[in-house]
N, C-alpha and C positions, 0 to 999 in steps of 0.2 A: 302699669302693665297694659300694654296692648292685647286685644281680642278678636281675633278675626276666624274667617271662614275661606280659605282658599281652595282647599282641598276636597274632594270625594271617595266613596267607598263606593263601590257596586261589588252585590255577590250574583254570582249567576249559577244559576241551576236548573235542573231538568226532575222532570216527576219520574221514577222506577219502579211500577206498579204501588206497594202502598208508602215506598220513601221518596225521601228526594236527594238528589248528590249534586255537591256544592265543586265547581273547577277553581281548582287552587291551580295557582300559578310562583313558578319557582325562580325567581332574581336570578339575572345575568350575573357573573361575577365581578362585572364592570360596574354595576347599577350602586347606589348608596342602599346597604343592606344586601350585599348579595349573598345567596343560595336560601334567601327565606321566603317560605311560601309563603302564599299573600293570594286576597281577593284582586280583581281591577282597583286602580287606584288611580289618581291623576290629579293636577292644577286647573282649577277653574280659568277661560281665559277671561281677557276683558270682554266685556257686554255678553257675558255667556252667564248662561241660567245655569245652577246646580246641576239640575236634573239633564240639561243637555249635555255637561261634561260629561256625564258617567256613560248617554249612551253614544259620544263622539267615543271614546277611551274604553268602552268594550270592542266599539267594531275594531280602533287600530293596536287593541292591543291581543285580541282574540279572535279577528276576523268576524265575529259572531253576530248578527242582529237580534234583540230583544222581539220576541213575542207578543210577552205581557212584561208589564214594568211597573213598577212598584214603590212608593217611598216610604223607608222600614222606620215603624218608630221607635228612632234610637239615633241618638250623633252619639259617634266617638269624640274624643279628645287627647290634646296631649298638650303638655305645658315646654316651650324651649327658652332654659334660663339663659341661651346666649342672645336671642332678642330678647327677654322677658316678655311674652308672647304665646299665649292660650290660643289655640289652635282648634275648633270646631268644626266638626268634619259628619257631614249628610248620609245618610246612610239609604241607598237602593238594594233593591233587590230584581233581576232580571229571568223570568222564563226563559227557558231556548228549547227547543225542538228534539227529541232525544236522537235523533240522525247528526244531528247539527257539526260542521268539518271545523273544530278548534286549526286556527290558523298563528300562530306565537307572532310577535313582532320581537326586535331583539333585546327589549328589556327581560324578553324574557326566554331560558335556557327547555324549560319542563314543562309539562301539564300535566294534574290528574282528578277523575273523577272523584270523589269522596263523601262518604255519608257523615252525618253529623257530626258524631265521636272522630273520623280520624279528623275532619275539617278543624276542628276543635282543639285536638292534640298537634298538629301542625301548624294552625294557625300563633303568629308571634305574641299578641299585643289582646289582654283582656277582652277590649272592646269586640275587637274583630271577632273574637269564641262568644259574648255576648250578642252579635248581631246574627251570627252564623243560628244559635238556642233561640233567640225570636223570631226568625224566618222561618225553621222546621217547626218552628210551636205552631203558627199562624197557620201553613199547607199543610202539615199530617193532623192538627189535631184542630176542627175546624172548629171550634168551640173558645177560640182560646179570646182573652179579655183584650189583646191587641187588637188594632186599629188600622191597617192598612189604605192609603189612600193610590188607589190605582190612577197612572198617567195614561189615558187614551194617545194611541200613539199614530192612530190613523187621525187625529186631530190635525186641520190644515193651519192651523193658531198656535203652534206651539212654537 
């Protein structure tokens, strides 16, 4: 069995007085998986860092620039028995601006803003409702035993 790490998750969010709303994005019908909401997602390219795919793959898939930017402790995964193939996938988390103009690219058909519970009830796949309950732990409840390591993004080094 192969193990690899090709892929990323980023969720992006904005603070709404004491919550925070997660933009779910809803597949093209064209897209593999289409009409399910979903965080940002994308392939790592070659010589590209993790943490640079998700915020290459939020600007062209939301228009959006990160804020602050975040990496969530928690990888998803998924096992694909047609490669035999453990799949490890990074998990970010993106600030935006609560003005901020969602722009779709055409993977994607929808957007919407959403607080934890519906991000959670719409989101597909465990992990993703697990990264969505770590992120709102971490920003509403500032006490929480998670770990966030913020990426400076005005850093000229990255």
């Amino acid at each position: 069995m192969i193990i690899d790490s090709k892929l990323i998750e980023a969720h992006i969010f904005r603070k709404q007085e004491s919550e925070i709303e997660f933009l779910l994005l809803k597949r093209s019908v064209d897209q593999l998986y289409p009409n399910i909401w979903q965080m940002v997602t994308g392939s790592i390219e070659q010589n590209e860092k993790a943490f640079q795919t998700a915020l290459r793959e939020i600007k062209e898939e939301t228009g959006l620039m990160a804020d602050k930017f975040w990496v969530v402790p928690n990888v998803n995964s998924f096992y694909s028995f047609q490669k035999d193939e453990m799949c490890l996938i990074p998990v970010f988390a993106a600030q935006v601006r609560n003005d901020a103009i969602v722009k779709l690219s055409d993977e994607h058909i929808e957007y919407r803003w959403a607080c934890k519970e519906e991000a959670q009830k719409l989101l597909a796949w465990p992990g993703q409702r697990k990264s969505v309950e770590i992120i709102n732990e971490y920003f509403i409840n500032q006490n929480s035993f998670f770990q966030f390591v913020e990426i400076d993004l005005t850093d000229k080094n990255l």
